[in-house]
C-alpha positions in Angstrom: 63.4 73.6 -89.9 59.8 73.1 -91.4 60.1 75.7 -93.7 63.4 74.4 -95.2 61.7 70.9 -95.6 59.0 72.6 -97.6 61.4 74.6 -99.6 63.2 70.9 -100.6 59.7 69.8 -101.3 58.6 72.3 -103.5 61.8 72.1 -105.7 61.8 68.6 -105.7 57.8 69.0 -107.0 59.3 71.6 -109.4 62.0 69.8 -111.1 59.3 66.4 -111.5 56.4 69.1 -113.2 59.5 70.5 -115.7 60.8 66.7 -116.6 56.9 66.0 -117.0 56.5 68.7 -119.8 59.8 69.3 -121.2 59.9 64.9 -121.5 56.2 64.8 -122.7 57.3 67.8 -125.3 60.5 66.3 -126.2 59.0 62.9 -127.0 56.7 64.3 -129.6 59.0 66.2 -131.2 61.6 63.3 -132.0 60.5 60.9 -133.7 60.5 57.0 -132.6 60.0 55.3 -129.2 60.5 56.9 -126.5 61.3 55.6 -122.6 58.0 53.7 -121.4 55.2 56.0 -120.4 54.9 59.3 -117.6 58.0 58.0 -115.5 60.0 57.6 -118.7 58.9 61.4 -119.5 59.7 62.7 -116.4 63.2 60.9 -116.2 64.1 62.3 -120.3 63.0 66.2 -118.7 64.9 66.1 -115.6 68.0 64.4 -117.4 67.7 66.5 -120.3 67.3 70.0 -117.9 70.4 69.2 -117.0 71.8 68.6 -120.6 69.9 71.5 -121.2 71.4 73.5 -118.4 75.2 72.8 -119.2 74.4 73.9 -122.9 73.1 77.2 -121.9 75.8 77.6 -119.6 78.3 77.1 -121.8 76.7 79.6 -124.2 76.2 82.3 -121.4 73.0 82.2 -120.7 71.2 80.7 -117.5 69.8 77.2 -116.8 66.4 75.6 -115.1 65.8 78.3 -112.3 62.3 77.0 -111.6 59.0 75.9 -112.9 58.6 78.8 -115.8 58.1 79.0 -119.2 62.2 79.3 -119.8 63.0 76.3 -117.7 60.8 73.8 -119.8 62.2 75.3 -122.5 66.1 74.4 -121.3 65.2 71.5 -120.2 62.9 70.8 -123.7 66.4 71.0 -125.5 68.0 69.3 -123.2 65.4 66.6 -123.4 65.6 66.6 -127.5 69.4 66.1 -127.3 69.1 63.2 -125.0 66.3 61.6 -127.4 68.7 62.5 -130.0 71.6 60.7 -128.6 69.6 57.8 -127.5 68.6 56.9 -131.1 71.7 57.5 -132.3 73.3 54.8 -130.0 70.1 52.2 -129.9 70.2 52.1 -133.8 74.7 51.8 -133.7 73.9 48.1 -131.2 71.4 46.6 -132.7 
């Protein structure tokens, strides 16, 4: 029971460190205002992994499988794309 609880731990710890990078990356990449400091970062990572995740699905390859070099890199596209999308809609309502 204890181990399992650390096991949920450490992947909740894991996908928080990947939103951190791939969100910090991803926000000086694509240019404009991003979300509001580290939470914002870490929000744009762990969204975009996902993004990132169904992209490289649907192209064959595999997603976020941990806190590694190809992970932040899924989940740095993924992160781009969101930023992407986001500008594209906050510049359509104003």
């Amino acid at each position: 029971m204890a181990d399992r609880k650390a096991k949920r731990i450490m992947s909740i710890l894991s996908w928080l460190i990947v939103g951190l990078v791939a969100g910090f990356l991803a926000k000086y990449v694509v240019p404009g205002e991003g979300p509001g400091g580290v939470l914002g970062d870490i929000i744009v990572g762990i969204v975009g992994a996902f993004i990132g995740g169904f992209v490289f699905n649907s192209l064959g390859h595999s997603s976020v499988s941990g806190v590694n070099v190809y992970s932040v890199l899924v989940a740095f596209i993924g992160a781009v794309i969101l930023l992407f999308a986001m500008r594209l809609f906050a510049r359509r309502t104003v």
